[in-house]
KEDOMI-298611 format. One record per residue (C-alpha): z, x, y. Coordinates in steps of 0.2 Angstrom, whole numbers, padded with zeros to 4 digits, always signed. Each point is the difference from the previous one (the first is absolute). Layout:
REM residues N
ZXY/...
REM end
This chain:
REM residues 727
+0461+0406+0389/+0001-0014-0012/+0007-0017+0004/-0001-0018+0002/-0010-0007+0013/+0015-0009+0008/+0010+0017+0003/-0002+0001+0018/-0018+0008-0002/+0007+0017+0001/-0015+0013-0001/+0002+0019-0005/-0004+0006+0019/+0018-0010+0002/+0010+0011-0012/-0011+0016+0008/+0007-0006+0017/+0017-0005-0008/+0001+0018-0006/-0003+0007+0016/+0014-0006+0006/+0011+0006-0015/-0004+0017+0003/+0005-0001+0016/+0017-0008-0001/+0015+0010-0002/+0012-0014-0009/+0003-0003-0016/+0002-0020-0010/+0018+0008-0004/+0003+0003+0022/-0008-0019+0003/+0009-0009-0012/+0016+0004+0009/-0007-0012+0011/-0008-0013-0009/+0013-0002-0014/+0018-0011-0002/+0014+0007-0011/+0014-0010-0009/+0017+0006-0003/-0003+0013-0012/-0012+0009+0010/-0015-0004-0010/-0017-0003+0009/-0009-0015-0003/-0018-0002-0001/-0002-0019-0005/-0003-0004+0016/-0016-0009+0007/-0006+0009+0019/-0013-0015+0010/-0015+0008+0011/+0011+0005+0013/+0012+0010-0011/-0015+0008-0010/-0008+0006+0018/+0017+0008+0006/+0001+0008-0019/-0017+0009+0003/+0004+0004+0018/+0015+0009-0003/-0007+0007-0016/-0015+0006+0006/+0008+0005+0020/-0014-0011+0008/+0005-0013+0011/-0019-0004+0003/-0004+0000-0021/-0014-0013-0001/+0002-0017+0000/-0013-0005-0009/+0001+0013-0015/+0019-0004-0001/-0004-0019-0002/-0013+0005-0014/+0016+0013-0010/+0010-0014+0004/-0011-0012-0010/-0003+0014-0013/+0019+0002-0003/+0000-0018-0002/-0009+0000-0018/+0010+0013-0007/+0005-0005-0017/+0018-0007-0001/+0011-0008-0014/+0001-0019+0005/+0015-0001-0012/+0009+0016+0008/-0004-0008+0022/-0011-0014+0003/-0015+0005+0009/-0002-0005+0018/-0014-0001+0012/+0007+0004+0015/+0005+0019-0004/+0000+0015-0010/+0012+0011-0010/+0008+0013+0009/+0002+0009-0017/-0017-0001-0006/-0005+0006+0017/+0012+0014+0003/-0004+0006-0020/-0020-0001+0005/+0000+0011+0015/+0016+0012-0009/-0014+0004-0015/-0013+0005+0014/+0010+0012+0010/+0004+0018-0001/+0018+0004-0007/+0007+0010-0018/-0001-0008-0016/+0019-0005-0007/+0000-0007+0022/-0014-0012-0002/+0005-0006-0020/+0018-0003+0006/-0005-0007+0017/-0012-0013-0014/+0013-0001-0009/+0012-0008+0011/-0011-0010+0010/-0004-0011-0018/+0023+0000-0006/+0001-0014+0010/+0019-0004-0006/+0003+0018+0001/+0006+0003-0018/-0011+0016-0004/-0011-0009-0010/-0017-0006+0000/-0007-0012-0015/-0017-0005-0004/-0006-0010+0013/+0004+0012+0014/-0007+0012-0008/-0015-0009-0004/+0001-0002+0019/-0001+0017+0006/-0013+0004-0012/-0010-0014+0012/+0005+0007+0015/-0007+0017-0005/-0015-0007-0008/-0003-0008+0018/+0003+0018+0008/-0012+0009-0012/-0014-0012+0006/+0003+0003+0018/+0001+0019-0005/-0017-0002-0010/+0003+0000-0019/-0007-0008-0013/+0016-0011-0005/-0010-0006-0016/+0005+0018-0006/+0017+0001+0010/+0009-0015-0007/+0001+0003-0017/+0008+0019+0004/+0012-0010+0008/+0003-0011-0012/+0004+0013-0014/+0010+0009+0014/+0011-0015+0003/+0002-0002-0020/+0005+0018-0002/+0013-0001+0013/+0010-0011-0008/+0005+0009-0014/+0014-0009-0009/-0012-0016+0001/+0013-0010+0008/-0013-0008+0013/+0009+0008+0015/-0002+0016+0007/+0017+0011+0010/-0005+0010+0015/-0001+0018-0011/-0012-0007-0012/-0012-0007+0016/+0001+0019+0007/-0002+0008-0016/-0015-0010-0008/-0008+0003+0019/+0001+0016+0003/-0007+0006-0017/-0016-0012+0003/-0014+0009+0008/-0011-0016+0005/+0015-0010+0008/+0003+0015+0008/-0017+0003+0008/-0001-0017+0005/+0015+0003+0010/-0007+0014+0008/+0012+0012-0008/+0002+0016-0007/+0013+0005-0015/+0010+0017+0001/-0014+0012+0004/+0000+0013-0012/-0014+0014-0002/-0013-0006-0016/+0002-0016+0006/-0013-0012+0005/+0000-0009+0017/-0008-0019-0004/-0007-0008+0013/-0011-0017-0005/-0019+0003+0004/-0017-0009+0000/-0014+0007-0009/-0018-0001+0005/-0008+0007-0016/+0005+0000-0020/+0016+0008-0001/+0011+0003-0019/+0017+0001-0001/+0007+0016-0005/+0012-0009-0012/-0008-0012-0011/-0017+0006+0006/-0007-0018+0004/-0009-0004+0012/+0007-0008+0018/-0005-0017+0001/-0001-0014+0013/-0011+0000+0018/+0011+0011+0007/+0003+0014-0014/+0017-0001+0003/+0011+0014-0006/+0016+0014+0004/-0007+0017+0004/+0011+0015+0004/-0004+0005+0016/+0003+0020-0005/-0010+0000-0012/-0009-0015-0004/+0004-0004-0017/-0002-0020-0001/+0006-0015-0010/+0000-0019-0003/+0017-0007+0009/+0007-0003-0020/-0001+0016-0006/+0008+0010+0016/+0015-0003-0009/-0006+0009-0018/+0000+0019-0002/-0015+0010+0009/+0000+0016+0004/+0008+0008+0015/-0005+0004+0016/-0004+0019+0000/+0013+0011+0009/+0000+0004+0018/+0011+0016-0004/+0004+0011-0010/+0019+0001-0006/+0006+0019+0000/-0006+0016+0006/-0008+0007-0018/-0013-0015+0003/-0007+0005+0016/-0018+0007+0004/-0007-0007-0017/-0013-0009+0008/-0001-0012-0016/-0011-0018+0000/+0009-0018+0000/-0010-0011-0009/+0002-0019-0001/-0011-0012-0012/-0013-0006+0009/-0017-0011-0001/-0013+0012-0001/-0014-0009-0004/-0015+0008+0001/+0004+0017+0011/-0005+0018-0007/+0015+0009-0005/+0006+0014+0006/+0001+0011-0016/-0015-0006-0011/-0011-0008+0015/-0002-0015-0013/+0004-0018+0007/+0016-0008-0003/+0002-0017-0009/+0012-0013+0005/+0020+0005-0001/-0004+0017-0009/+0003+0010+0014/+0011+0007+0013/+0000+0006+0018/+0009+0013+0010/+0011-0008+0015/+0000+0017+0008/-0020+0006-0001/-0006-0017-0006/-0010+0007-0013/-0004-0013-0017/+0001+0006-0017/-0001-0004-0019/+0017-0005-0006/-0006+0013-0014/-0004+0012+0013/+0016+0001+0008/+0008+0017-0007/-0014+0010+0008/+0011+0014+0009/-0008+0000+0016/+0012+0000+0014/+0001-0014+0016/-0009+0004+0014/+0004-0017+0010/-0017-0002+0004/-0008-0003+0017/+0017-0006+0007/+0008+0018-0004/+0001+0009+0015/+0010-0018+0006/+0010-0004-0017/+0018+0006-0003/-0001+0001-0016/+0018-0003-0010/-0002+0017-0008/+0005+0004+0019/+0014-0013+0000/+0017+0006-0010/+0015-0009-0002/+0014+0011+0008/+0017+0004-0012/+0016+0009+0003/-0007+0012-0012/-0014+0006+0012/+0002+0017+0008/-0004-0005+0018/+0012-0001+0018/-0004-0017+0000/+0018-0008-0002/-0002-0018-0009/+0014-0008+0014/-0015-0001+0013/-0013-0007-0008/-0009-0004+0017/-0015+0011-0005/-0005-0006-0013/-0005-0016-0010/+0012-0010-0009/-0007-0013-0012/+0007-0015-0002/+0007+0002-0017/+0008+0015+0007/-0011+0017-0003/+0001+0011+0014/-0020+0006+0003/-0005+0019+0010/-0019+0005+0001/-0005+0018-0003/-0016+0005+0008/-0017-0002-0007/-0012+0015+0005/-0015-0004+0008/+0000-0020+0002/+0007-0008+0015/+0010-0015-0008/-0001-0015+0012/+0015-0011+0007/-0004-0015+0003/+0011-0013+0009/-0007-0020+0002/+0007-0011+0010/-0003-0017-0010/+0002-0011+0014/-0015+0009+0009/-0016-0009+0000/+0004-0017-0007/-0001+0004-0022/-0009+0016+0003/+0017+0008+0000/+0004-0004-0015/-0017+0002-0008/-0002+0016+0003/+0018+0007-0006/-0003-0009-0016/-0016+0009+0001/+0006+0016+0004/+0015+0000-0015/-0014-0001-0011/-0011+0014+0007/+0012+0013+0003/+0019+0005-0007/+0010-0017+0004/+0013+0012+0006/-0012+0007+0013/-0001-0020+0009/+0014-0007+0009/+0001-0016+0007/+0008+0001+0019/+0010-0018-0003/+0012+0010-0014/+0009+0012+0009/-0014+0005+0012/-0007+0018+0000/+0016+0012+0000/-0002+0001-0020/-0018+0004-0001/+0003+0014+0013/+0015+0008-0007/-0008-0004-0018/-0016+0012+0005/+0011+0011+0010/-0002+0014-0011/-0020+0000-0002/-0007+0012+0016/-0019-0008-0003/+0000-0017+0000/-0009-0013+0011/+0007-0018+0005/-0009-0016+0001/+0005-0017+0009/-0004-0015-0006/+0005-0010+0017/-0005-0003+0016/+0003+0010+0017/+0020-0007+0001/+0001+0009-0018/-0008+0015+0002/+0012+0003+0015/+0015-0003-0011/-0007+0013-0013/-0001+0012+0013/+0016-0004+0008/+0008+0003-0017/-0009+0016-0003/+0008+0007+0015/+0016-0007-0003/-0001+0010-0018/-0003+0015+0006/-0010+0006-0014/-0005+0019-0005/-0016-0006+0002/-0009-0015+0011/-0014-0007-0010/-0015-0006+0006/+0001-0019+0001/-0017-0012-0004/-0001-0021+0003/-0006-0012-0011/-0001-0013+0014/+0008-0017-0006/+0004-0007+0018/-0006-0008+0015/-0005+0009+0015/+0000+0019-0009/-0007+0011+0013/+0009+0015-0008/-0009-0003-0014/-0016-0002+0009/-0001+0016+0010/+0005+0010-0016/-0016-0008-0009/+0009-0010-0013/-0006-0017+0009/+0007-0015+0006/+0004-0009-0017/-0002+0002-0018/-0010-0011-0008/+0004-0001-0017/-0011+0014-0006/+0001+0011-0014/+0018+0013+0004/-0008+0012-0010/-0012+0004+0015/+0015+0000+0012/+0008+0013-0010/-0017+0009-0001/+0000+0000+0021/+0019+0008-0001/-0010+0014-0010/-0010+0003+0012/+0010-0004+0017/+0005+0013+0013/+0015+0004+0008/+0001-0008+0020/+0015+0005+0012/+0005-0016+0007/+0011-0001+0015/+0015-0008+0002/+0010-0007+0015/+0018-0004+0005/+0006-0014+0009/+0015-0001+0008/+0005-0015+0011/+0013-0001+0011/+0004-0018+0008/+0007+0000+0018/+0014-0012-0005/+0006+0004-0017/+0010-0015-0002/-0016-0011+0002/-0007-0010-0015/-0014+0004-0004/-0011+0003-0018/+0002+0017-0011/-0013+0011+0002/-0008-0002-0017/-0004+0019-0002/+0003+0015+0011/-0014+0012-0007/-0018-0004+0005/-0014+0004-0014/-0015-0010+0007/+0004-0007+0018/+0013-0008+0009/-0005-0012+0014/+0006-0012+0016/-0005-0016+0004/-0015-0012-0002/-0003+0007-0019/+0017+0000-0002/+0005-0016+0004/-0013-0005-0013/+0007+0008-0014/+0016-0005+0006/-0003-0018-0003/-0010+0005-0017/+0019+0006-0004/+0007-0014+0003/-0011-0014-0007/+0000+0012-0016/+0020+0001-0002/+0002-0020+0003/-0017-0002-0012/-0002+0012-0012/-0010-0009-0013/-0013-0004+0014/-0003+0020+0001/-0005+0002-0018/-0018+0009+0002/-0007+0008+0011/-0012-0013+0003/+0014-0010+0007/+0009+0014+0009/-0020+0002+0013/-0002-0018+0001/+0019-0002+0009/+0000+0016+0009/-0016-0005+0007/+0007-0019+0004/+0012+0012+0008/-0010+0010+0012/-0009-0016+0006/+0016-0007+0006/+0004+0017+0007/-0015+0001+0011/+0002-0016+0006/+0018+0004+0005/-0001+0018+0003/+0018+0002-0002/+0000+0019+0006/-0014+0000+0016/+0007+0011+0014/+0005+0013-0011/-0001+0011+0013/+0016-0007+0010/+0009-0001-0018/+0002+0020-0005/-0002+0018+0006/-0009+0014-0009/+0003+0020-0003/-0007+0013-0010/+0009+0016+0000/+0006-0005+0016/-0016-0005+0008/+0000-0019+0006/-0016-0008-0004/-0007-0012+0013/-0005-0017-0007/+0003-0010+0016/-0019-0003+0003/-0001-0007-0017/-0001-0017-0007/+0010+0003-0020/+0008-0012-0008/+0005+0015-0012/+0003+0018-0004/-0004+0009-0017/+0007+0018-0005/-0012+0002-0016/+0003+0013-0013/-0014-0002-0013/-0019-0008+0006/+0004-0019-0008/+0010-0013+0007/+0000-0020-0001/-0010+0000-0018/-0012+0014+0004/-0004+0002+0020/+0000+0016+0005/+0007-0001+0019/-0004+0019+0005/-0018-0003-0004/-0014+0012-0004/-0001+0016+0010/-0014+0006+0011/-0003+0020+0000/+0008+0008+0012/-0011+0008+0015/+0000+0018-0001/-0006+0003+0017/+0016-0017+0008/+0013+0006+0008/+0009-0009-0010/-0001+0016-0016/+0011-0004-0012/+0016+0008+0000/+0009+0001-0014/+0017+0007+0005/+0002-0016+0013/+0016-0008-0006/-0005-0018+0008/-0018-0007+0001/-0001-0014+0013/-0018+0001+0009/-0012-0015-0007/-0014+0010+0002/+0008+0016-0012/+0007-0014-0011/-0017-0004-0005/-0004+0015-0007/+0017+0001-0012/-0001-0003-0017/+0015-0010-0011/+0010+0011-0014/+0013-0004-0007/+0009+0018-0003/-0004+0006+0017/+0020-0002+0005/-0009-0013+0014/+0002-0018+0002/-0015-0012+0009/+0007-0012+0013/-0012-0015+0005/+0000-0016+0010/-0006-0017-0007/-0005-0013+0011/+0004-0015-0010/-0002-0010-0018/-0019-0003+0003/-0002+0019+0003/+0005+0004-0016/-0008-0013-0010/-0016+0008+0009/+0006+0019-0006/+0003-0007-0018/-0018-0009-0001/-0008+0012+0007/-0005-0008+0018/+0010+0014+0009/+0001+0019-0004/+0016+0003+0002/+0017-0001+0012/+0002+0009+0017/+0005+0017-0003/+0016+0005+0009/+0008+0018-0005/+0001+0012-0016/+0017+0005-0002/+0015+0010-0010/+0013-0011+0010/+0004-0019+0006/+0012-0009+0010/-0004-0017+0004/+0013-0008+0011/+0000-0022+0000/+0002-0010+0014/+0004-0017-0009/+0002-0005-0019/-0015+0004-0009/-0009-0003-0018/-0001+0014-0009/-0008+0010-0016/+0003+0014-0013/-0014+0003-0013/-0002-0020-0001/+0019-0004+0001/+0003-0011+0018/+0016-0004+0008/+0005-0005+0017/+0007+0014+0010/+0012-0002+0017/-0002+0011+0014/+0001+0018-0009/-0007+0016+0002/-0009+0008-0014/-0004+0019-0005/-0013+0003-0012/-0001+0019-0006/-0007+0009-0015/+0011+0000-0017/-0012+0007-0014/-0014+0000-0009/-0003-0010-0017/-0013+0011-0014/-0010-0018-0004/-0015+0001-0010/-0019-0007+0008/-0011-0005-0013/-0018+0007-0004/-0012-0006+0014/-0013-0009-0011/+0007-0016-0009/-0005-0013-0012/-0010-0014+0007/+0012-0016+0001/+0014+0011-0007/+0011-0006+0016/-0001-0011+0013/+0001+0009+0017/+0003-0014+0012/
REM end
């Protein structure tokens, strides 16, 4: 970040930490200003006005929804707002305060919203008397405002601000130095740098290219003027489907378009026909004459990836979509549905299929013997990996195959594959994600349930664990995570129903976040960790930003529990059945009981443990018609699996216990029953957990019986060294 050494000392791990808060916050400048601004007669806001340290702190504290925002980072942005450049002719510059305009215009820039929003919102912010007009030296004033966020966002503004200048000259078209509202919007929208820089997208329409600014670690070319990117960082704009790249000035000259993701009638489907895109080459073999390629005379399939001669082109070979093609959904599989089609489908419910945004109406046909992948990323998983690896995976697969949970959530890619019968799913999430695919798949009620892999982006991810895709992707290479989908196979997994009846239903108390249990529900000392995990996390959501940070609080967590022990005497607190059967616990010492699903909990401890082999001369034979399990010694003997329609119950005897069981001091929990069935009847109010999800629970009384079975997907056995992280 380039400034002045008098601006408040404001380093780039400020504006990281100032953009985790922004992520977080679900205002908007336009929702804060209600309260920050004064209007005259007319109506019309005014944004002359100066707000002192105090006033710049509440700003950022209603802005940003954190009463406890850092002192000592608002003081250094309060110092940085100070230096803004201003017109001393238009408001004398004071010491003691900031603009509330050049503020509010600064964070409106950086957050999310729709193009013609944020270039009216700018626009008004900067018509200070209100007349619909802005001349030259606001204008030159929003050019320094976005100059300002484009550093804080990382661009090289040596590059940025003359595109801005010759877009600020273009607007006013009559050249009578003032621009109106409709020329601000329409010279905006029609710029492709001021537009990425906003973090926005134009009308998405199929051919064309999604921009997104990006930094370069090698020699790159533009595919426009074919010059080479210049600068430390190799700054460019690079489509994110298929990676076609230019300098910042010429994204707004003609270049080709972004090959199509469908195909548009019915005649043009099954021709498995290549998509090539220009392309630097340099020095790879191609495909056709095995002779290498010199710089920008060649081009390469987005679908197969294979590089070619320009001259080489009209070979008649047909696309085979390469390594990826038993994954792609290729567009010679995607058709965009008319009323001329023969087909029951009526076009008044258009639920099932996928409607683009400039309005064609999508179906799939099914593609023999591949098994097109669906993949669904929740971009908020994982800190950035989220939204890494959907940009990642529109440029390996179909773009129409990815959908991002935050748009609509997955109800449209369900009903959208609907009509394939062979098809596999894969999460891009953590456990709370995977749950809500699964939830939604039963809710569908598809012709088929597909299988269901995890690309794990969360924190604690024991689904992910037992199932072998590990317990966090590390950045690696996806096309090895597509390669383990290849060879994964299919894994019954259990799952539960909770049903909680409280004794006085008139009693407050929390929701109970989830009533279906995939990998454990719990009571207690655990519980009660997680619950305050919860809570510290919705108050201080920037502060749970890795997963670094998440371990380093819930273990400051667990400390103070074990000191406290919240939930000793358990024993006195609830009662315990399984099918019926009480299960005795008096003689015990628990601060917490765990029904476990899967053989991960916490992160990675396996509570039930390693089994020894069973005694074939004990008395305690192993029967397997016996509904209930309850004798410690036979419990010894029983293995965990998660489609054996059987739930494991265990007892914890405190926070210290289980920070043994996860490092490794202590084998495993004390084994309490196997069984079908639970009713758990509490005593007193009592912290509580579903899969990761706490709340606390009045006195209640709680069934837990068996609901279905979910067809997930366990990877190969051998994996990559360093591929994930399994703790």
């Amino acid at each position: 970040m380039a400034q002045s050494e008098d601006a408040g000392s404001v380093t780039p791990v400020d504006f990281i930490q100032l953009q985790e808060y922004m992520e977080y916050s679900t205002l908007r400048v336009q929702d804060v200003l209600k309260e920050f601004h004064s209007g005259d007669k007319q109506g019309q806001t005014k944004f002359e006005e100066y707000m002192d340290a105090a006033g710049f702190a509440q700003f950022l504290k209603t802005y940003l929804e954190d009463e406890d925002f850092p002192e000592d980072l608002c003081g250094r942005l309060f110092k940085y707002f100070q230096h803004f450049e201003h017109d001393e002719a238009e408001t004398p510059k004071r010491e003691d305060g900031v603009f509330l305009r050049d503020v509010s215009c600064y964070f409106s820039i950086l957050e999310d919203g729709q193009p013609r929003e944020k270039l009216e919102c700018t626009f008004k912010l900067y018509d200070q008397d209100g007349n619909g007009l802005l001349d030259s030296s606001e204008v030159d004033r929003i050019i320094a405002q976005m100059m300002r966020a484009a550093e804080y966002l990382g661009w090289d503004v040596t590059e940025l601000r003359p595109v801005l200048k010759d877009l600020m000259g273009a607007i006013d078209v009559d050249g009578s130095g003032s621009v109106n509202l409709d020329e601000w919007i329409k010279g905006g929208m029609n710029n492709v740098p001021l537009l990425v820089l906003l973090g926005l997208k134009m009308t998405e329409r199929d051919g064309q290219h999604s921009w997104r600014m990006k930094h370069f670690n090698k020699p790159t070319y533009c595919n426009v003027c074919q010059g080479m990117l210049l600068g430390l960082a190799k700054q460019g704009l690079c489509c994110t489907y298929c990676k076609y790249t230019v300098h910042s000035q010429c994204a707004n000259k003609t270049a080709e378009q972004c090959p199509p993701t469908f195909v548009r009638s019915k005649k043009e489907l099954g021709v498995p026909a290549h998509d090539w895109i220009s392309a630097d080459c340099s020095s790879r073999k191609c495909k056709v004459c095995h002779k290498k390629i010199k710089h920008f005379v060649g081009s390469r399939c987005v679908w197969c990836q294979e590089m070619r001669h320009d001259d080489c082109l009209k070979s008649c070979v047909t696309c085979e979509c390469g390594l990826l093609k038993d994954h792609i959904l290729p567009p010679w599989a995607i058709y965009a549905f008319s009323g001329d089609d023969n087909t029951s489908n009526s076009l008044e419910d258009t639920s099932m299929f996928n409607v683009t945004p400039d309005g064609h109406i999508l179906q799939i046909v099914p593609v023999p013997d591949i098994h097109p992948l669906l993949v669904f990323v929740n971009p908020k998983s994982g800190g950035k990996q989220g939204e890494r690896v959907l940009r990642k995976f529109q440029y390996l697969l179909n773009p129409r195959q990815i959908y991002n949970l935050r748009n609509g959530g997955p109800v449209p890619g369900l009903n959208f594959f609907r009509s394939l019968h062979d098809y596999r799913i894969l999460v891009c999430g953590g456990d709370g994600t995977v749950g809500w695919i699964l939830d939604a798949i039963d809710k569908a009620e598809l012709p088929v349930r597909p299988p269901v892999a995890i690309l794990p982006l969360g924190t604690g991810n024991d689904l992910a664990r037992c199932l072998r895709w590990g317990g966090g992707y590390d950045g690696s290479d996806l096309r090895d995570v597509l390669k383990d989908i290849a060879g994964s196979v299919l894994a019954p997994m259990d799952r539960w129903t909770v049903q909680v009846i409280p004794d006085d239903p008139t009693e407050d108390g929390d929701p109970v976040p989830y009533p279906i249990i995939n990998n454990y529900f719990s009571i207690g000392v655990d519980a009660s960790i997680a619950h305050r995990f919860h809570h510290m996390r919705e108050k201080h959501p920037h502060k749970f930003s890795s997963r670094v940070k998440n371990k380093l609080w819930y273990f400051e967590f667990a400390t103070s529990e074990t000191i406290s022990a919240s939930c000793k005497n358990l024993k006195d607190c609830l009662t315990i059945e399984c099918c019926g059967v009480p299960l005795d616990i008096t003689s015990l010492s628990l601060e917490g009981i765990a029904v476990v699903n899967i053989p991960s909990m916490h992160g990675g401890s396996n509570l039930w443990g390693e089994s020894k082999k069973a005694d074939k001369s004990s008395h305690h034979a192993l029967d397997k018609s016996a509904e209930v399990i309850t004798d410690r010694e036979l419990l010894k003997t029983r293995s965990q699996d998660m489609s054996d329609k059987r739930l494991e119950v265990l007892g914890l005897e405190g926070a210290m216990e289980m920070g043994q069981i996860y490092t490794g001091l202590k084998s495993a929990g004390l084994r309490l029953a196997q069984t079908p069935q639970i009713t758990i009847k509490t005593l007193k109010p009592l912290p509580m957990q579903i899969d990761g999800e706490p709340w606390m629970q009045p006195l209640c009384t709680i069934h837990i019986t068996h609901k279905n079975q979910a067809n997930m997907l366990m990877a190969p056995p051998s994996k990559r060294s360093g591929f994930f992280h399994l703790k």
